[in-house]
N, C-alpha and C positions, 0 to 999 in steps of 0.2 A: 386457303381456298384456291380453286382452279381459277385465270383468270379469262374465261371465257364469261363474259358478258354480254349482257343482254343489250345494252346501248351504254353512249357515255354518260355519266351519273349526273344529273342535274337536280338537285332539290330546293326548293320552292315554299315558302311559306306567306299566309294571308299577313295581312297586316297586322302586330302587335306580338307575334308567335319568333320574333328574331331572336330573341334571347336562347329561347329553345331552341330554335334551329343552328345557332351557332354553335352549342356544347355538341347537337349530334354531329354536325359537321368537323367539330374538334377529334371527337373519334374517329370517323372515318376518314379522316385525313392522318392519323396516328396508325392506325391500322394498313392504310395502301403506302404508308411511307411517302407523303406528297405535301408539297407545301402549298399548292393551287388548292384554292377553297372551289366546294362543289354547288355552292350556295348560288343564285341568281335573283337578281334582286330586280321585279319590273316595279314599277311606278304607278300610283291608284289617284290619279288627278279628278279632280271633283269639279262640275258646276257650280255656283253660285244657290243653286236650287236642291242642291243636294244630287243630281245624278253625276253617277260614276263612270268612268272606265277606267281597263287595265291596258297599260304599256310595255312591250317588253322590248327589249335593246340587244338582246344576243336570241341568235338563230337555236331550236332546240332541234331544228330535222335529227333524226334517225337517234335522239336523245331518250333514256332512260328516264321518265322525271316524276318524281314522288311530291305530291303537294301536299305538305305538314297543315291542315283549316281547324286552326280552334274558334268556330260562330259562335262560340258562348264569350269571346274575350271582349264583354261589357266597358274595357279602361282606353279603348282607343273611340276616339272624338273626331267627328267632324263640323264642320261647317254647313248648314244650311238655313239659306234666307238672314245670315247675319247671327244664326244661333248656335252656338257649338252643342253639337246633338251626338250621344253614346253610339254606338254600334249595336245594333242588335241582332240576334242570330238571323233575321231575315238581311239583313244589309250586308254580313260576311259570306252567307251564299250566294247573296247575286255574285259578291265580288271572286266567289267559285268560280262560276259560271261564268263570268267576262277575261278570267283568265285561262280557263279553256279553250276559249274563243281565241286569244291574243296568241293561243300555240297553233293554229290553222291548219292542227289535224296533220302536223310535219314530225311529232315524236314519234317513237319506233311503238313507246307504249306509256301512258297516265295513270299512274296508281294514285289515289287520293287518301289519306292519313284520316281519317276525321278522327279524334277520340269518343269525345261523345257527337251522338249520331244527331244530325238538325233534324228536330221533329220526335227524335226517338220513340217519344211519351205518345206519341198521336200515331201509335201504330197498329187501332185495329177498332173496327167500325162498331158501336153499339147503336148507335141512333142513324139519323140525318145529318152524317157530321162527313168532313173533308180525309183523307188517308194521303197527311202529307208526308210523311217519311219512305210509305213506299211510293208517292209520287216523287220524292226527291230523285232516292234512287234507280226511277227510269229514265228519269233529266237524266242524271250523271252519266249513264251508261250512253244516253241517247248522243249528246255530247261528244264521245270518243274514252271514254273512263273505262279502262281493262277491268282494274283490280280497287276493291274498298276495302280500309283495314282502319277498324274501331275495337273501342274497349268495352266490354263487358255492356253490353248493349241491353237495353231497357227490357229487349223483347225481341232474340235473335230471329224467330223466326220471320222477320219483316224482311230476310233475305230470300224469301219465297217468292217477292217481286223482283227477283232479278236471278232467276235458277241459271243460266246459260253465263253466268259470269263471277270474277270473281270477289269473296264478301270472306271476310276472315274477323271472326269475331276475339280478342284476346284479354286474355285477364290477367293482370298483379298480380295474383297470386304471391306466388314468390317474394315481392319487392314489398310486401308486403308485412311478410312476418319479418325478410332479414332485417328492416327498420324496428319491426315491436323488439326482436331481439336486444339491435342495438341500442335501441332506449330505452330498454328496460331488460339490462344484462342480467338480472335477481328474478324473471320470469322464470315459471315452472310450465313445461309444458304436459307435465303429467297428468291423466285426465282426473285426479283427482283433488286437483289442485287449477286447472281450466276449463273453461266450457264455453261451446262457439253459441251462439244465440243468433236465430234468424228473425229480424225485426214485423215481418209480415207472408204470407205466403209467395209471393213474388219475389223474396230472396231466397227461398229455399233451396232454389240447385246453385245456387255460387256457395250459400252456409254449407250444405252438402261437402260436397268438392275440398273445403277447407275441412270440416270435422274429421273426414275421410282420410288426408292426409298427414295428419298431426294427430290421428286417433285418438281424439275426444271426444267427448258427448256433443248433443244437439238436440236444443230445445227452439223452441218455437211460439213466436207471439202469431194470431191472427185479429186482423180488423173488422169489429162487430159497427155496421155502417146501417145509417138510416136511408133506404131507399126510397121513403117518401118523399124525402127533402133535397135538391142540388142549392148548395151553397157556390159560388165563384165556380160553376160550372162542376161538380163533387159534386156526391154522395158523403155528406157529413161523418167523420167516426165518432161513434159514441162512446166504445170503450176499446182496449187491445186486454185477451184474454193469452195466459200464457198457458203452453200444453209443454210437458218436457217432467226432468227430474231437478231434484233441487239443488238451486245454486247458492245456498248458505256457503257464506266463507271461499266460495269460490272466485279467484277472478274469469272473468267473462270479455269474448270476443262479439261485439255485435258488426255484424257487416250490410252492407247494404251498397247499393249498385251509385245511388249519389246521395246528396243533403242539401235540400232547396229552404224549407225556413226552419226544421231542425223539430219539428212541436212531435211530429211524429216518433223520431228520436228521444226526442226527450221524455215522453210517458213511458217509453217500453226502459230505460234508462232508472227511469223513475220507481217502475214498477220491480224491478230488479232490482235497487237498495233496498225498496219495501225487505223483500224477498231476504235479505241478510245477506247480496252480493258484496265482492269485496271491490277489487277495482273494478272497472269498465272502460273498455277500449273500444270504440268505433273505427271499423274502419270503412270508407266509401271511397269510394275510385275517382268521383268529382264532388267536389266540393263547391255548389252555389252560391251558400247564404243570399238567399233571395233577399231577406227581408234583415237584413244587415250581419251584427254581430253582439252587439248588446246582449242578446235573453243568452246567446254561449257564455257571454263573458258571468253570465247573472247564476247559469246554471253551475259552472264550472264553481264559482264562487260558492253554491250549497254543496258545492263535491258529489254531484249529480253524476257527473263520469270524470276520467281522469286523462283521457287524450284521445283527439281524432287526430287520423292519417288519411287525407286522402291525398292525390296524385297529382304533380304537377302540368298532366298532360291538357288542361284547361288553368284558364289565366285565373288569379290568385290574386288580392289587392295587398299593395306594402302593409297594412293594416291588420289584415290577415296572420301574413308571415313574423309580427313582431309578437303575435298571443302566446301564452306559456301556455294553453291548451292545445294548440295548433302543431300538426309534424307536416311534411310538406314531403312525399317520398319521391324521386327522382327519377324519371321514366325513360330518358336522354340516352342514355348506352342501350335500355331497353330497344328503343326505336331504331337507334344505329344499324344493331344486331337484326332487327329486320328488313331494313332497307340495305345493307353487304350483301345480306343471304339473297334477296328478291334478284336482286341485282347481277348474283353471281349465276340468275339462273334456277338456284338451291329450293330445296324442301324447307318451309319453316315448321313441319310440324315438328320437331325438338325444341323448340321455342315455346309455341303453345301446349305442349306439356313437359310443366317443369317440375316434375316429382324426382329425375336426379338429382338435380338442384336444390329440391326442398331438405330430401335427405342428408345430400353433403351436409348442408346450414344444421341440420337437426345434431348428424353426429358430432356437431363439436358443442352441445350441450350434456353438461356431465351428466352421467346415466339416472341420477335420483333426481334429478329432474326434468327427463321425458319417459314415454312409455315404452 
């Protein structure tokens, strides 16, 4: 790449997100030939009472700086009133926002990483209820925040609240299958032998996009829901009906945008053994398990499916990472490759479509099995 630059590269991650930011940082220090890490490390000193600030110790004037925020990374603890208390996605955005503040408006420009987006799921008004994602995102911008770049977003068009600036939605894709590949080098990708499956109507343009490029079929579950009734704030589902051709003897892709307690997964999973599927592969881009890991380990045990993938761009418990059900795919060079390119100035749309890339990976699958 040319090295006209936009400012010097400084990146930046919230608390608990270091592990990741070191591997990208290992890259791009591989890539400029440098042995000075580009990493800045301020300091998140706590009150007694639980309130925070950010510290920072190096000047970032006229500095390029990408802040890496995973607010869903639940494993970092604090202190307060004497009680060591989780992080919750409201706690990692304030500490957004108190490190914006600590840059005093001296960067040349702030681009913010989020993967998954705080608020995501709370992005579009039904009732008398709050629109905190696109309030996030006019803080952020309000702030001094040029550029947002998230993965495969709940519900992209929540960048309607911030038209005049910039929002880069991205998806796996890609990192996606070369992982199913690699773990599963005896995969056929021939459609008559796979088939992608969208778990609900609200996956449908990401199953799209995949069926599309790997030319297979695509079937589809939709959520037959009781509108009389809100459970935990929900509209209860009564049943998931499946519309598609049959997946006798087929293995099957189901994809979905994340997996918070898995139950939804698990029926349409379910409903497809019914059905005479062969394996089942989930793949989700975050991985929650809200409500632990047990009913995985329970389902996995009836050979309900046979592997999720999702992404390591939100935190992961040790616990997680030790499951034989569990693949963990690795987003790190991914993010590199967009923070060089931002950096250099560059166009990332060859990044957000990776269909050379998918084909390279494809052609080195022998022909009887793809299409």
């Amino acid at each position: 790449m040319s090295e006209t630059l936009r400012g010097d590269l400084s990146v930046i991650t919230l608390t608990g997100g270091e592990n990741f930011a070191e591997q990208v940082d290992s890259y791009l220090r591989q890539w400029r030939g440098g042995d000075e890490s580009f990493i800045i490390k301020p300091q998140w000193p706590r009150f007694g009472s639980g309130e925070g600030k950010c510290v920072l110790h190096d000047s970032l004037r006229g500095h390029d700086v990408y802040v890496i925020a995973d607010v869903f990374n639940y494993g970092v603890r604090y202190k307060m009133y004497g009680e060591s208390v989780p992080m919750s996605p409201d706690d990692h955005y304030q500490d957004l926002k108190r490190l914006i503040c600590a840059i005093e408006g001296k960067a040349n420009r702030i681009s913010v990483i989020m993967p998954m987006l705080y608020e995501g799921r709370q992005h579009k008004r039904s009732m008398r209820e709050s629109l905190d994602c696109a309030s996030a995102l006019q803080e952020l911008i309000s702030l001094g925040v040029s550029n947002i770049i998230t993965f495969d977003a709940h519900d992209p068009r929540v960048q309607n609240a911030i038209p005049n600036h910039g929002f880069d939605n991205v998806h796996p894709t890609y990192q996606m299958i070369k992982n199913l590949v690699r773990v599963y080098p005896d995969i056929s990708l021939n459609k008559n032998d796979l088939m992608l499956v969208s778990p609900d109507e609200g996956a449908m343009s990401r199953s799209m996009y995949y069926s599309s490029v790997l030319g297979i079929d695509l079937g589809m579950f939709y959520k037959r829901r009781n509108y009389s009734v809100i459970v935990d704030g929900r509209n209860p589902i009564e049943a998931h009906e499946y519309l598609g051709r049959d997946v006798k003897g087929k293995d099957i892709i189901v994809v979905d945008d994340m997996i918070s307690s898995g139950e939804s997964m698990f029926e349409v999973a379910k409903h497809l053994k019914e059905m005479g599927a062969n394996r089942i592969f989930i793949f989700a881009t975050f991985g929650l398990f809200c409500n632990g890991l047990d009913k995985f380990d329970e389902m996995y045990e009836k050979k309900v499916f046979d592997k999720i993938f999702t992404t390591n761009l939100i935190y992961g418990s040790p616990e997680l990472k030790e499951r034989e059900w569990y693949h963990s795919v690795n987003m790190c060079k991914y993010v590199s490759l967009l923070i060089d390119t931002l950096n250099h100035d560059k166009s990332i749309s060859p990044l957000l479509k990776p269909i050379d890339r998918i084909n390279k990976l494809l052609s080195k699958i022998p022909p009887e099995r793809r299409n």
